[in-house]
C-alpha positions as a Markdown table, in Angstrom:
| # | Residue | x | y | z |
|---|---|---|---|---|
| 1 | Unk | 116.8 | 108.4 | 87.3 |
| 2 | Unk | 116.7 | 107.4 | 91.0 |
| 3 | Unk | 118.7 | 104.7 | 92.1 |
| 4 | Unk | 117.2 | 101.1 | 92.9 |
| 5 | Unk | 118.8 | 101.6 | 96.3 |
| 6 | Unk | 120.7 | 104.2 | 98.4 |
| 7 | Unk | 122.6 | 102.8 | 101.5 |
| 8 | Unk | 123.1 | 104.5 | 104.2 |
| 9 | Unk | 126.6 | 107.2 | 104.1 |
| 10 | Unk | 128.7 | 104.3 | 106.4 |
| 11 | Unk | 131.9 | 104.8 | 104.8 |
| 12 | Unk | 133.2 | 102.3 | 102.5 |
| 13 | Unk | 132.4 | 98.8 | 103.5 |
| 14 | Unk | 133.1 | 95.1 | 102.6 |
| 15 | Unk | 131.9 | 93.9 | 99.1 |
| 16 | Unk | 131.3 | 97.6 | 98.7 |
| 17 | Unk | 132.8 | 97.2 | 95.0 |
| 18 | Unk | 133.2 | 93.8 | 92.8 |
| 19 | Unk | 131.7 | 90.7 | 93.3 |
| 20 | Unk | 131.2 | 89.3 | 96.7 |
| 21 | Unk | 133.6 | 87.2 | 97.9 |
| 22 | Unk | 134.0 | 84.2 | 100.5 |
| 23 | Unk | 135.3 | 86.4 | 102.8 |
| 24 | Unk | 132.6 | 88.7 | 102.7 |
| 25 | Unk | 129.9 | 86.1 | 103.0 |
| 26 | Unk | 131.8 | 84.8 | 106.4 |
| 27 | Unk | 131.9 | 88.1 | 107.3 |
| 28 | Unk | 128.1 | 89.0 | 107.0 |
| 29 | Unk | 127.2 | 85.6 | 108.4 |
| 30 | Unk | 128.5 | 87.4 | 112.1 |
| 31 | Unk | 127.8 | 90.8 | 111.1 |
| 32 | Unk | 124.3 | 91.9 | 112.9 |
| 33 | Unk | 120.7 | 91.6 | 112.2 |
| 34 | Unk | 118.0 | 93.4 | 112.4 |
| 35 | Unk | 116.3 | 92.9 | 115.6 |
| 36 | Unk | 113.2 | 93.6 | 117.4 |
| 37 | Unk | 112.8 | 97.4 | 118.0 |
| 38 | Unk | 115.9 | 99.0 | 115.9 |
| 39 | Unk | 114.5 | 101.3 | 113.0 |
| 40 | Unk | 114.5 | 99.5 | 109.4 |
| 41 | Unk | 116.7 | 101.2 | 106.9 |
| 42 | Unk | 116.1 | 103.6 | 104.3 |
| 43 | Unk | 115.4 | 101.3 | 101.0 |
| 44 | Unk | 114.1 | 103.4 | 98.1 |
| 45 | Unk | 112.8 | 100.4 | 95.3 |
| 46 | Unk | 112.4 | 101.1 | 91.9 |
| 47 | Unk | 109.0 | 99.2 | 91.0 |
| 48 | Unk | 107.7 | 97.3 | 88.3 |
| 49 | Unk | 105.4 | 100.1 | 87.6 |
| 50 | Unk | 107.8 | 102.3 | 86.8 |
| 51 | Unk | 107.7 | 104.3 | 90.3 |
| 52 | Unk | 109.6 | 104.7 | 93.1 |
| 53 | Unk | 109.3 | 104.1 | 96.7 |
| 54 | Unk | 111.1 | 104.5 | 99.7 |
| 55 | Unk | 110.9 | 102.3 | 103.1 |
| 56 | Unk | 110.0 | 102.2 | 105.7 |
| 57 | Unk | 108.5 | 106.1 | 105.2 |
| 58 | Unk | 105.5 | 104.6 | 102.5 |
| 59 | Unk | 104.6 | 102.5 | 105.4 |
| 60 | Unk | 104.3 | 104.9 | 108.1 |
| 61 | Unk | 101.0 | 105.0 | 109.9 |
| 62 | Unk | 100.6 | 101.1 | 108.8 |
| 63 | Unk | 102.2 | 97.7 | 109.6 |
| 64 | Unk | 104.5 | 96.7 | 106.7 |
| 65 | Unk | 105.6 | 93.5 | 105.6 |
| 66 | Unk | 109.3 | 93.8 | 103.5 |
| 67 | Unk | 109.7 | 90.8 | 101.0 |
| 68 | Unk | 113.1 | 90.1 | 99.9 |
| 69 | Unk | 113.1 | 87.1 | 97.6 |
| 70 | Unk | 115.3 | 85.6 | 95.6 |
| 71 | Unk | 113.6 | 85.6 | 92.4 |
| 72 | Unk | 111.1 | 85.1 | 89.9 |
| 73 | Unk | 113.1 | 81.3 | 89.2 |
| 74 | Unk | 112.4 | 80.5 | 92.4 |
| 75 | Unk | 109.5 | 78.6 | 93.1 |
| 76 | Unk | 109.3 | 79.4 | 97.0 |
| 77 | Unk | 109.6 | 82.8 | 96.5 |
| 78 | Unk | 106.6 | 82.5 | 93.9 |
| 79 | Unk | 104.3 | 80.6 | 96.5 |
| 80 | Unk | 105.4 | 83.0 | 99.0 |
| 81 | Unk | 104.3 | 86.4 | 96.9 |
| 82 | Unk | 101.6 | 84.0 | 96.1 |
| 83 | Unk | 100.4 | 83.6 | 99.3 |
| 84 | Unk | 101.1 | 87.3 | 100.8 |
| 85 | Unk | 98.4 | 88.2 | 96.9 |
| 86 | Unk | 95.9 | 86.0 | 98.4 |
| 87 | Unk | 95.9 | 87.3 | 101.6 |
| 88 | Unk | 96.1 | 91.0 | 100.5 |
| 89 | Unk | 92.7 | 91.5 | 101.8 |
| 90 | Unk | 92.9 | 90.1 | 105.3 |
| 91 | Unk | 96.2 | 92.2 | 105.8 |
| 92 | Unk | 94.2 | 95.6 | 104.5 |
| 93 | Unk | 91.8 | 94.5 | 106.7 |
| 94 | Unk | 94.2 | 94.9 | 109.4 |
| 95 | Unk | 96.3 | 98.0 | 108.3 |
| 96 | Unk | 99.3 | 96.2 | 107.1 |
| 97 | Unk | 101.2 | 96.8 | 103.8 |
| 98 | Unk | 103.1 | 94.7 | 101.8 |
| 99 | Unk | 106.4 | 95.1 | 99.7 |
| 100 | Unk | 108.4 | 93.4 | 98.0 |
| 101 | Unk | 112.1 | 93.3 | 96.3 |
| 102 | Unk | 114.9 | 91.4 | 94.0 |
| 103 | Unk | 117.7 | 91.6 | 92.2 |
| 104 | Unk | 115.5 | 90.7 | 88.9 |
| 105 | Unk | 115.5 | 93.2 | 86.6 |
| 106 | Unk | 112.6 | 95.7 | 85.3 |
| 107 | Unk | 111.2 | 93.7 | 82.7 |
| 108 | Unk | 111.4 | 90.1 | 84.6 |
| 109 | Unk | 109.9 | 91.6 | 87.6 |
| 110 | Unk | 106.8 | 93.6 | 85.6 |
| 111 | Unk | 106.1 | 90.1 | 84.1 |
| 112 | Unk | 106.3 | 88.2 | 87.8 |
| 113 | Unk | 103.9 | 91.2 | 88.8 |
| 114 | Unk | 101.5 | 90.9 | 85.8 |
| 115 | Unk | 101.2 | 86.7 | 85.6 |
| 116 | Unk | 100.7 | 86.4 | 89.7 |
| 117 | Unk | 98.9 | 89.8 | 89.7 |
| 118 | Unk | 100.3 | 91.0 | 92.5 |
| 119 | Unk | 98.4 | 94.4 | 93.8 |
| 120 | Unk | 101.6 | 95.4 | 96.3 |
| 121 | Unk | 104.5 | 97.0 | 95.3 |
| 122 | Unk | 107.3 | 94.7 | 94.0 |
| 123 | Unk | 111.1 | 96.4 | 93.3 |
| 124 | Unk | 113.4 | 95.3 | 91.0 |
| 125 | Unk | 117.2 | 95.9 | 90.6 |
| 126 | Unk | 118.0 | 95.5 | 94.1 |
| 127 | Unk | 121.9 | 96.3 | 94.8 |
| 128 | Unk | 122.3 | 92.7 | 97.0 |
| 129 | Unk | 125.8 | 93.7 | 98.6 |
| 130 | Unk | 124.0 | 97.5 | 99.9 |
| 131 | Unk | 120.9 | 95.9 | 100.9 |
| 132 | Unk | 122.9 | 93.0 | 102.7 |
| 133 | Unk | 125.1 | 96.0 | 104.5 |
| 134 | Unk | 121.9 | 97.5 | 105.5 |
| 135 | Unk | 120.0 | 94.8 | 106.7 |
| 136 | Unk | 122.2 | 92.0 | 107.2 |
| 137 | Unk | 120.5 | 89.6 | 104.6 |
| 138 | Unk | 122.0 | 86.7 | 103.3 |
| 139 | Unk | 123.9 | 86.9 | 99.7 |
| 140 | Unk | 124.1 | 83.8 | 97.3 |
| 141 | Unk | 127.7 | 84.7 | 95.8 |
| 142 | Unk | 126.7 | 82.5 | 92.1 |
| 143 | Unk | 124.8 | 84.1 | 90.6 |
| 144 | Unk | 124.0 | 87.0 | 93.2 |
| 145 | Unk | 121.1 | 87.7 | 95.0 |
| 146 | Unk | 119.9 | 88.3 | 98.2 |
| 147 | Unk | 118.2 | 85.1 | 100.4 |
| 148 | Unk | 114.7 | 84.9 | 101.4 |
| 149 | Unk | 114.4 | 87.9 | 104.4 |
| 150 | Unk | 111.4 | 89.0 | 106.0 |
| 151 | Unk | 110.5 | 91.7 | 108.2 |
| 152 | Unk | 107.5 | 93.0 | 110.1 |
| 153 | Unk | 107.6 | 96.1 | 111.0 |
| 154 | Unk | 105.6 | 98.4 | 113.3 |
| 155 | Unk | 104.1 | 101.7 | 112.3 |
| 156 | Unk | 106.6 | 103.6 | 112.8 |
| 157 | Unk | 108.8 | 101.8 | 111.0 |
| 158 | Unk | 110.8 | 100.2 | 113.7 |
| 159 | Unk | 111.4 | 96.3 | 113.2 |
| 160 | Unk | 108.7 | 93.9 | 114.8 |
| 161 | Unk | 110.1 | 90.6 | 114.0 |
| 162 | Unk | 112.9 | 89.6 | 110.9 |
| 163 | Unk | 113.3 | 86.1 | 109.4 |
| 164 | Unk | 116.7 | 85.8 | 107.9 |
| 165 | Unk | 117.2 | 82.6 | 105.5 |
| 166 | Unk | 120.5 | 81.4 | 104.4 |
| 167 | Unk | 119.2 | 79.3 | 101.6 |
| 168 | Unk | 115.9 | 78.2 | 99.5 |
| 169 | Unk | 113.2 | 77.7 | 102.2 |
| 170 | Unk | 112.5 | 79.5 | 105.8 |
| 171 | Unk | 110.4 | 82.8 | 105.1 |
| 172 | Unk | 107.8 | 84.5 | 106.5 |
| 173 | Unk | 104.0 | 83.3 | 105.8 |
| 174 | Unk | 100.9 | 85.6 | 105.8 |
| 175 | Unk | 98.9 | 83.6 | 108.5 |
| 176 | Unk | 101.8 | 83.9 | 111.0 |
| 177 | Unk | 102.0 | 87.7 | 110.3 |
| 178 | Unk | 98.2 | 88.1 | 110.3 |
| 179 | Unk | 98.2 | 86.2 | 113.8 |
| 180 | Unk | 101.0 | 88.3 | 115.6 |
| 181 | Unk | 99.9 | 91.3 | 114.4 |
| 182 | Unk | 96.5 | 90.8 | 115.5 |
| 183 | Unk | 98.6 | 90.0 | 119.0 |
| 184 | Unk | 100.6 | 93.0 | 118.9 |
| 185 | Unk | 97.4 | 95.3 | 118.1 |
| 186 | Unk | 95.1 | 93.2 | 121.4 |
| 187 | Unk | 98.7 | 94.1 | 123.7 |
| 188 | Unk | 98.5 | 97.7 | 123.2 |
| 189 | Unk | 94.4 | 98.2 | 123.7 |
């Protein structure tokens, strides 16, 4: 069975075992994001489908949007996969890809997939301390899971823009990404 996600070989790390703790959330509210130009971690996702993926390589040759939301209780995350569902065929249109992930499990994240019928990957399962050491997202200690993060990233996979949230709302929305990455494409013709 592949795992739902393999950090990067860092050596051991903060919240690397247990349950996060309030010195590791003050330590990852300093620790670095991901900016502009550095290359977006290995993630391999475990989808509601059953398959496997691994990013940023199933987005090479496209722009990819990465998801993280908090969950299927959450209704900004819904409006938010929501949104990026209707808009699936302006971002095709444009060459851009969509993923998504959670710490929901497999069955709780097929059923988010089937009700909203989402047609991009979604991944369940999510480790929220390794993805958090690799990206520098936000963790909610009670009950864990990783904060509404965002990422645009170029075609080959390096980071275009990131949208870090500490809490329930700031995210990215599918008209903004639509209208920079039309941007980005016009700068480099």
């Amino acid at each position: 069975m592949t795992a739902p996600f393999a950090p990067p070989d860092t050596g051991p790390g903060i919240g690397a075992s247990g349950p996060i703790t309030k010195s590791d959330r003050q330590w990852r509210s300093s620790m670095t994001r991901l900016q502009p130009g550095d290359v977006f971690p290995t993630l391999n996702l475990v989808l509601s489908d059953g398959g496997t993926l691994q990013i940023p390589d199933a987005l090479t040759g496209h722009f990819g949007v990465v998801l993280f939301y908090r969950g299927s209780w959450c209704p900004y995350c819904i409006a938010q996969l929501r949104a990026f569902e209707r808009a699936h065929d302006d971002l095709e249109a444009i060459g851009t890809k969509v993923v998504a992930l959670s710490v929901d499990d497999a069955a709780t994240t097929a059923a988010l997939v089937a009700k909203h019928r989402l047609r991009f990957p979604v991944g369940h399962s999510a480790d929220a301390t390794a993805v958090a050491d690799a990206t520098g997202a936000f963790v909610n200690a009670e009950p864990q899971h990783l904060q509404s993060t965002g990422f645009v990233l170029d075609p080959t996979g390096k980071v275009v823009v990131s949208v870090y949230s500490s809490g329930a709302i700031g995210r990215l929305v599918p008209e903004d990404v639509i209208g920079m990455i039309k941007y980005v494409r016009s700068q480099a013709a």
